[in-house]
Structures are given as C-alpha cells and as structure tokens.
C-alpha positions as CSV (number, residue, x, y, z in Angstrom):
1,X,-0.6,183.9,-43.4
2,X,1.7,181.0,-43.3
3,X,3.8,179.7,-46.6
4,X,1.8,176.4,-46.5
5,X,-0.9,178.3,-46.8
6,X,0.2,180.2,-49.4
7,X,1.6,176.9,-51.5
8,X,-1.9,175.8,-51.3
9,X,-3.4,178.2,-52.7
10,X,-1.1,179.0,-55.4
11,X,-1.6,178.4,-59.1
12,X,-0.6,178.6,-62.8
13,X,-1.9,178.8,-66.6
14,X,-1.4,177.5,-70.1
15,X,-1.9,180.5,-72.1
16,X,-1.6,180.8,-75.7
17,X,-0.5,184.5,-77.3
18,X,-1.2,185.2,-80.9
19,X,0.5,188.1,-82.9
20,X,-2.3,189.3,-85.3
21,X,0.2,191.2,-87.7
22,X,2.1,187.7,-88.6
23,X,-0.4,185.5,-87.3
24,X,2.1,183.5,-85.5
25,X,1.4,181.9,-82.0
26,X,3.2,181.7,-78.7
27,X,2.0,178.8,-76.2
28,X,3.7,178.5,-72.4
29,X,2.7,178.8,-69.0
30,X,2.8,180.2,-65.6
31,X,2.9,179.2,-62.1
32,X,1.4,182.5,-60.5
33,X,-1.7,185.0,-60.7
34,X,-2.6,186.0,-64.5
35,X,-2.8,189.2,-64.0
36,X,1.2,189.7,-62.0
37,X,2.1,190.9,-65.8
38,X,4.0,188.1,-67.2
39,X,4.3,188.2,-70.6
40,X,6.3,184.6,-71.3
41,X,10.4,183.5,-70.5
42,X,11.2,184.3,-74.6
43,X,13.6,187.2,-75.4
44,X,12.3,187.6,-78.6
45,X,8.7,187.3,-78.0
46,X,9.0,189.8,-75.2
47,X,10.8,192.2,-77.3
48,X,7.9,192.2,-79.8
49,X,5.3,192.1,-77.2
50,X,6.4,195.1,-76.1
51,X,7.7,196.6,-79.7
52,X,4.0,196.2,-80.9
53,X,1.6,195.8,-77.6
54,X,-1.7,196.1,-79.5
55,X,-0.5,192.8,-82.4
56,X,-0.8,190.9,-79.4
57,X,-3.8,188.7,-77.7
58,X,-3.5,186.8,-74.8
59,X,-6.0,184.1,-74.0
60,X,-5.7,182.1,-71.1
61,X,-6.5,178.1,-72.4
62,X,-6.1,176.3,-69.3
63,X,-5.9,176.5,-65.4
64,X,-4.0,174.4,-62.7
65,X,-4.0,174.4,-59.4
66,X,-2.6,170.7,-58.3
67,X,1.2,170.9,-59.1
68,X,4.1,172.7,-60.6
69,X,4.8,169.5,-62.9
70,X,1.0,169.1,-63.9
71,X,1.4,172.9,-65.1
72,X,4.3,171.7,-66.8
73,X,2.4,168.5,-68.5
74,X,-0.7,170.4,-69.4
75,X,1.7,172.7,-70.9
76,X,3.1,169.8,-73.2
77,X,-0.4,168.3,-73.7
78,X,-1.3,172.0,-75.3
79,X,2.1,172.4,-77.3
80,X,1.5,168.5,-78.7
C-alpha cells in the first residue's frame, strides 16, 4: 500500500476521559486508530491513568477524518 493511501485513510478523535474517584475530566485528541493505546500527551494524567486504571472512562465524543487541523478545531470546539 502506498503512503497516499495510507494518508487517506487515516483518522483522529476528540475523546473525553473522566476519573470517577475525583470526578475530574480530561478532554484531547488523537490523530490515529482508537484502539493503538493512547492514553493522552499529559504527564500527570498518564501517571494516574496508570496509578489507578479502573478510576478511569474513556469515551470517544467525536470522529475526524478530513484533516489534522480540523482534529485540532473540533478539539477546541469540545474544550470551549
């Protein structure tokens, strides 16, 4: 398969985490499949994802398929 083919058919989500045991939330996204194991690009959240695995739901809020930078501004859209 050739990488335009692979550009094209890649994709990203806005996901949203919530820790249950502070009820605190965690919104980002990511360019790339949802199940690759990405947690999200923050130290500490990572460290408490993985401190306390079962405090922590994932839910997958939107999809993108067009662009990079529309991940990025449906991203913002969700954070505003």
């Amino acid at each position: 398969r050739c990488s335009l083919d692979r550009r094209s058919s890649m994709s990203g989500f806005v996901y949203v985490w919530r820790d249950r045991s502070k009820n605190m939330f965690y919104i980002g996204s990511h360019w790339g499949p949802e199940d690759d194991g990405y947690v999200c690009s923050s130290v500490w959240m990572r460290k408490a994802h993985k401190n306390r695995p079962g405090d922590f739901r994932r839910r997958i809020v939107s999809r993108v398929s067009t662009s990079r930078l529309d991940l990025r501004l449906e991203e913002q859209r969700w954070l505003n």
